[in-house]
C-alpha positions as CSV (number, residue, x, y, z in Angstrom):
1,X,92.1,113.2,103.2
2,X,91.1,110.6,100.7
3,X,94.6,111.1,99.0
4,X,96.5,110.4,102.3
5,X,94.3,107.5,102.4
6,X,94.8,106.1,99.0
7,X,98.5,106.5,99.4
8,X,98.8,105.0,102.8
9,X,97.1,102.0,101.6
10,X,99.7,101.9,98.9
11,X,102.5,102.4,101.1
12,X,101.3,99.6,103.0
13,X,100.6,96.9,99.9
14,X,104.4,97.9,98.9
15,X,105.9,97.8,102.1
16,X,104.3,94.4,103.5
17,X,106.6,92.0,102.0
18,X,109.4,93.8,103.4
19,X,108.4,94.0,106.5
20,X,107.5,90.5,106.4
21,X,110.8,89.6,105.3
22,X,112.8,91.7,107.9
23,X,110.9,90.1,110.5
24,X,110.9,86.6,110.2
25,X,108.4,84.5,111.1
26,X,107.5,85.0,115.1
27,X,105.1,84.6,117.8
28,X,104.9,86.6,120.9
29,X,103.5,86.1,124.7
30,X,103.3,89.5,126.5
31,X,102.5,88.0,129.8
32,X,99.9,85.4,128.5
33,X,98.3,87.5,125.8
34,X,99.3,86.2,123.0
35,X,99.9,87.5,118.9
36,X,100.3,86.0,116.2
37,X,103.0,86.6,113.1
38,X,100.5,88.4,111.4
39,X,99.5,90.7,114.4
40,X,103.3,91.5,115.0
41,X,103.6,92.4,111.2
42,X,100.4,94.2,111.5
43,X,101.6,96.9,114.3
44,X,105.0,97.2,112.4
45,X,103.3,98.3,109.3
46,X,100.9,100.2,111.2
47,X,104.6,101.7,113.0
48,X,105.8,103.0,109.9
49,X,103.7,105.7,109.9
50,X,106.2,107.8,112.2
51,X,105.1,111.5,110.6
52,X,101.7,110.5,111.4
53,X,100.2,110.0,114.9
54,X,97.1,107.4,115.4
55,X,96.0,107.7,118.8
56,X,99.5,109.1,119.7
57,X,101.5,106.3,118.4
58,X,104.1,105.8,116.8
59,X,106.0,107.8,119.9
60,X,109.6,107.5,121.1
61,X,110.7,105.0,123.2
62,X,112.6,105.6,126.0
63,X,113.0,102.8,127.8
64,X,115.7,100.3,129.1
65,X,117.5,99.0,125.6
66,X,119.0,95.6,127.4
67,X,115.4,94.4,127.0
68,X,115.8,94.4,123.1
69,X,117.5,92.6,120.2
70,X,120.6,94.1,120.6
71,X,121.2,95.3,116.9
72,X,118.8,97.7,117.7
73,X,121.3,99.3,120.7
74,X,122.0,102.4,119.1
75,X,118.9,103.2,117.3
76,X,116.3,105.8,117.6
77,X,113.7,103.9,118.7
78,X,109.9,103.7,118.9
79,X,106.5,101.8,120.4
80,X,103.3,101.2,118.9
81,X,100.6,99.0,120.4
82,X,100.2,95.2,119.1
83,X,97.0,94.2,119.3
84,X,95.1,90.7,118.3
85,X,92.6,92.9,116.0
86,X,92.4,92.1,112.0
87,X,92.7,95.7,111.8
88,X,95.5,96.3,114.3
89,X,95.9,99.5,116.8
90,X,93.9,102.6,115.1
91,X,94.0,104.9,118.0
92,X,89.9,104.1,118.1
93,X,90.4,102.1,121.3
94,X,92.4,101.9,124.4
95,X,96.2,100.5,123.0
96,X,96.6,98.2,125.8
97,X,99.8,97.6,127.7
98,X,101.8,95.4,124.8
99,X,104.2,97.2,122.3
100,X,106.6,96.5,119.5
101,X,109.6,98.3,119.4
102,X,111.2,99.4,116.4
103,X,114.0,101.6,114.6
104,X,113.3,104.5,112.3
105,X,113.0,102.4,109.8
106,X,111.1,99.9,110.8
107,X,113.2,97.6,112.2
108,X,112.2,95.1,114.3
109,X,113.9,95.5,117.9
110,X,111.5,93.4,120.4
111,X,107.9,93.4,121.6
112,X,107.6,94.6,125.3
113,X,104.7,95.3,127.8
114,X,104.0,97.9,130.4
115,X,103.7,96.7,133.9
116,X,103.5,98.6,136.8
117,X,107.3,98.5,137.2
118,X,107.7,99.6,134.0
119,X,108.5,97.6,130.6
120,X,109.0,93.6,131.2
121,X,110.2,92.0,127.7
122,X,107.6,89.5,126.0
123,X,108.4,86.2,125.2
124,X,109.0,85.8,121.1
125,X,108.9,81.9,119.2
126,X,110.9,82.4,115.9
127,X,110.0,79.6,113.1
């Protein structure tokens, strides 16, 4: 365990620059909750850990596409919980109804939240 550890915190420290950098610089409102860059770019490193499950996340997504970037049309897709936390979602905790959506790869495709009709996109602020 203390290996998987040590080399998930190395995966991270590599692969936070290029998540940075693939996401731009963005703000998000999820039906007035509101995340920061660094909350968005916390969940999608915390989404890269698809052979992993933390509280049941990363999962598929299989909801309706039209509501993200459209780039990400034919991708396989997947949702893990953003959350305003400086550690980010960790399965310790109730996820909350607000996701980001990306591809395999980590690809951002769109933040979204769960309502009681389903998935409603979020509002995102690029800068």
């Amino acid at each position: 365990m203390v290996f998987k550890a040590s080399f998930l915190a190395v995966l991270l420290a590599a692969t936070a620059p290029l998540v940075a950098e693939a996401l731009g610089r963005r703000e998000v409102n999820c039906e007035d909750r509101y995340y920061l860059n660094s909350d968005v770019n916390r969940a999608l490193r915390g989404s890269l850990l698809i052979n992993d499950t933390v509280g049941g996340f990363p999962r598929p997504f299989n909801g309706d596409r039209a509501l993200l970037h459209k780039e990400c049309a034919e991708s396989e897709l997947y949702e893990f919980p953003i959350v305003s936390r400086s550690t980010g979602y960790d399965g310790t905790f109730p996820p909350g109804p607000d996701r980001v959506v990306f591809a395999e790869r980590g690809t951002y495709c769109g933040a979204l939240t769960h309502t009681d009709d389903g998935f409603v996109a979020c509002r995102e602020r690029n800068f």
